[in-house]
C-alpha atoms as a printed R data frame, in Angstrom:
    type eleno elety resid chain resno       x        y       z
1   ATOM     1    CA   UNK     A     1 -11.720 -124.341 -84.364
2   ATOM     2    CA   UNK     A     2 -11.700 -123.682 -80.711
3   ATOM     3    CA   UNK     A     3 -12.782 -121.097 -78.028
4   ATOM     4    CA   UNK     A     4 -11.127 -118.677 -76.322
5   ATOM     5    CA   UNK     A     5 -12.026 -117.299 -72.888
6   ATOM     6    CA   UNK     A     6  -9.806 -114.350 -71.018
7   ATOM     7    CA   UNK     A     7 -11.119 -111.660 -67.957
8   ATOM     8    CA   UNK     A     8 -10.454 -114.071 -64.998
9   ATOM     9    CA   UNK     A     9  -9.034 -113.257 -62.062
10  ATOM    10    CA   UNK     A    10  -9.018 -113.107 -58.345
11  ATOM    11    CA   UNK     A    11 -11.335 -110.657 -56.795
12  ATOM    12    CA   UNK     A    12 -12.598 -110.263 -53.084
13  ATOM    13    CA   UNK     A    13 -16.531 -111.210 -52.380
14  ATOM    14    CA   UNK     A    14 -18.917 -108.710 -53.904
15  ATOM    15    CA   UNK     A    15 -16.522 -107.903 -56.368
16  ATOM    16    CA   UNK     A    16 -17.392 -107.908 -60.112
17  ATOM    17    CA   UNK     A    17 -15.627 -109.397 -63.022
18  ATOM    18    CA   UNK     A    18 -16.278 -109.617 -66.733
19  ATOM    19    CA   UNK     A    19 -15.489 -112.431 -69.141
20  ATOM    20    CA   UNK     A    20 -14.528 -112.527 -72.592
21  ATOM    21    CA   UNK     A    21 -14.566 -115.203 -75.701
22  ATOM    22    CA   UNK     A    22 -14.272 -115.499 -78.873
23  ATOM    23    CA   UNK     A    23 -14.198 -118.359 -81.501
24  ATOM    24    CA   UNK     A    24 -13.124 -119.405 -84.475
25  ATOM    25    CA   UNK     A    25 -13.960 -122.131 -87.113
26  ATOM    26    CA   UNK     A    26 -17.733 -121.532 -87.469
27  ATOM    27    CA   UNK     A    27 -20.301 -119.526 -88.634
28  ATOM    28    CA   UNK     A    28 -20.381 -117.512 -85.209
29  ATOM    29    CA   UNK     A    29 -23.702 -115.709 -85.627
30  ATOM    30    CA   UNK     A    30 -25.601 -118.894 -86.225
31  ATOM    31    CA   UNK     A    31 -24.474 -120.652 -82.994
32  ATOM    32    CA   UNK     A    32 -26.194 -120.486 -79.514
33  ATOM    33    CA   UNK     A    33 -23.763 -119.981 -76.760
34  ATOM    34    CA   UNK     A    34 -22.734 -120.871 -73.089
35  ATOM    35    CA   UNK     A    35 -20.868 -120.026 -70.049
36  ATOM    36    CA   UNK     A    36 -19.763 -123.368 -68.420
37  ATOM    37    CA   UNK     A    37 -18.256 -123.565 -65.297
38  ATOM    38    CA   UNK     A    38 -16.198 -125.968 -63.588
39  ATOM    39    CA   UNK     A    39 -14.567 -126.987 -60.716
40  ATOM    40    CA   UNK     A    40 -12.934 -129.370 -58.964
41  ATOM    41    CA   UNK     A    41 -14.291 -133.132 -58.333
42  ATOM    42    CA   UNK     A    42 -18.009 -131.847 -60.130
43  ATOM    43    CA   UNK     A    43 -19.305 -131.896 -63.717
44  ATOM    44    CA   UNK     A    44 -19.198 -128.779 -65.801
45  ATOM    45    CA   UNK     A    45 -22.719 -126.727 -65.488
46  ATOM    46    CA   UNK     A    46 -23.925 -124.452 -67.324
47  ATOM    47    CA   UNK     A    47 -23.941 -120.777 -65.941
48  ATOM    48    CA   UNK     A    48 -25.739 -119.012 -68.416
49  ATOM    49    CA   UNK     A    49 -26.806 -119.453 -72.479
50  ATOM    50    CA   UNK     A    50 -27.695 -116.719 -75.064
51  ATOM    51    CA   UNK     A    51 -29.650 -117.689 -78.508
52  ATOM    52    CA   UNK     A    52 -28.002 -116.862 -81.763
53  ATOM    53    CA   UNK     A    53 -29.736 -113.494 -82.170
54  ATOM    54    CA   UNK     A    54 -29.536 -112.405 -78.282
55  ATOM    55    CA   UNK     A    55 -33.032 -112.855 -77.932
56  ATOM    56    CA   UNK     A    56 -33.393 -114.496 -75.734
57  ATOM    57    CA   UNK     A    57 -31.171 -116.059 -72.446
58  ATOM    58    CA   UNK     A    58 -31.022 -118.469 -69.546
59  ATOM    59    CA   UNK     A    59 -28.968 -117.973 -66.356
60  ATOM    60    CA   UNK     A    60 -28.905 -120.414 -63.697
61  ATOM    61    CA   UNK     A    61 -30.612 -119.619 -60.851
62  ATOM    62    CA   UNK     A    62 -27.800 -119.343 -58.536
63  ATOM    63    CA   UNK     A    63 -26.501 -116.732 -60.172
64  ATOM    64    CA   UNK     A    64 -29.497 -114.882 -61.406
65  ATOM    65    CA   UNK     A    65 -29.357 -111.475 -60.553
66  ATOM    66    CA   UNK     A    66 -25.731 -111.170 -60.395
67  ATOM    67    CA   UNK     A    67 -24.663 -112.433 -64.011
68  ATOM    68    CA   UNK     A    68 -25.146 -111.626 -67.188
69  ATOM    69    CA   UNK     A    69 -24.603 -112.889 -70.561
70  ATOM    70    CA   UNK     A    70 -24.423 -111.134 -73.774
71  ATOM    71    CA   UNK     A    71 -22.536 -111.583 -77.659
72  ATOM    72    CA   UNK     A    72 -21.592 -109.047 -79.905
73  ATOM    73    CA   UNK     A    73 -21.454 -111.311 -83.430
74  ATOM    74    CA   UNK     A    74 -20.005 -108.633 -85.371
75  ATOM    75    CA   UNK     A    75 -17.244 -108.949 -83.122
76  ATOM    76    CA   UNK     A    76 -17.464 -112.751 -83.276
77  ATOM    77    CA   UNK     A    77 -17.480 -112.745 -79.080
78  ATOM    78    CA   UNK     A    78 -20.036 -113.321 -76.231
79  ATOM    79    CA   UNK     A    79 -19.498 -112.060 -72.616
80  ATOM    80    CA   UNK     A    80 -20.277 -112.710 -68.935
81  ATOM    81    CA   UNK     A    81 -20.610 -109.781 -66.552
82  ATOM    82    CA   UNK     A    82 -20.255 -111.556 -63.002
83  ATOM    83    CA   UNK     A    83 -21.084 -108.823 -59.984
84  ATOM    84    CA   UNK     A    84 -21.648 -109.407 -56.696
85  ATOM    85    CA   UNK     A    85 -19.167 -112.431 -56.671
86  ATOM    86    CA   UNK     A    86 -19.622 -114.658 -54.052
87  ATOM    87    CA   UNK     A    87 -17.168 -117.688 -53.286
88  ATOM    88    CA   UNK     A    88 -19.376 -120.191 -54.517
89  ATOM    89    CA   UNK     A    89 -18.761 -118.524 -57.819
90  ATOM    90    CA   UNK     A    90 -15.298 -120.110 -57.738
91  ATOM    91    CA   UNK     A    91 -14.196 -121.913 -60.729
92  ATOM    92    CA   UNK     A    92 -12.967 -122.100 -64.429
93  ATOM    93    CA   UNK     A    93 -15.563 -120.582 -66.367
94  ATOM    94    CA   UNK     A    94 -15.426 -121.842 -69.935
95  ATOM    95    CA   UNK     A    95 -17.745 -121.144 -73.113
96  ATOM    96    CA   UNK     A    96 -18.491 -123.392 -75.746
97  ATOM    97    CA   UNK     A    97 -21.651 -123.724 -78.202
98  ATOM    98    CA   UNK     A    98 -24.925 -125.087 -77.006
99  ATOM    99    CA   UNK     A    99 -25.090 -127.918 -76.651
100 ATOM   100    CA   UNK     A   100 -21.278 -127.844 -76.455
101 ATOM   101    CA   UNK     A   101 -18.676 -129.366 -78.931
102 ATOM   102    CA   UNK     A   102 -16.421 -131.621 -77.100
103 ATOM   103    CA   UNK     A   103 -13.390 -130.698 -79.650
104 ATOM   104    CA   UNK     A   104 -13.764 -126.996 -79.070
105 ATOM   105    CA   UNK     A   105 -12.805 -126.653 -75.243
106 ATOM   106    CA   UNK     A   106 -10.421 -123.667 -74.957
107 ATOM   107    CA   UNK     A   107  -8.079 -123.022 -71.521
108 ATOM   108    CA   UNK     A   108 -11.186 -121.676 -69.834
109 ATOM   109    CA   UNK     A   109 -10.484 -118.368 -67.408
110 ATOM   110    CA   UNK     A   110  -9.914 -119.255 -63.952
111 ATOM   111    CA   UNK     A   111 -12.181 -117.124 -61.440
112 ATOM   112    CA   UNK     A   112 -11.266 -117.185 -57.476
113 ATOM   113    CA   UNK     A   113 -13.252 -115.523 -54.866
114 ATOM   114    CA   UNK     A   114 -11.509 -115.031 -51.938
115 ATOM   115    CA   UNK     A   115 -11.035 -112.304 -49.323
């Protein structure tokens, strides 16, 4: 099974982006899921989580206000809507289960903010 992230991009500060993933090889509506981001020379963090049912969510206070998460399990995806993009944002955003599964990693989706 894996994940598999697409909607980066490069976008100027203030800009908004929105990320997409989907996964395969488990029961997807009975997983709780993440946005991790990376970058270089730090540890991955999470950005923001989402229960099973979408009940409930947790966004890292950095970013609160600006991003949010959200899944669609009939659709077997989860999303992050990133506005107001600020440099610090830059990274490869990945998503994963929580906590994650080391053998699921996918290519992540690179976001740059840059003017």
């Amino acid at each position: 099974g894996q994940f598999v992230e697409s909607g980066g991009g490069l976008v100027q500060p203030g800009g908004s982006l929105r990320l997409s993933c989907r996964g395969s090889g488990f029961t997807f509506d009975n997983i709780a899921l993440g946005w991790y981001r990376q970058t270089p020379g730090e540890a991955r963090v999470a950005v923001a989580t989402i229960t099973d049912t979408g009940d409930d969510t947790y966004i890292r206070p950095s970013v609160q206000g600006r991003f949010t998460i959200s899944r669609d399990n009939s659709k077997g995806a989860v999303y992050l809507q990133m506005d107001n993009l600020q440099p610090e944002d830059t990274g490869v955003y990945y998503c994963n289960a929580v906590p994650w599964w080391n053998d699921y990693w996918g290519q992540g989706a690179q976001v740059t903010v840059s003017s």
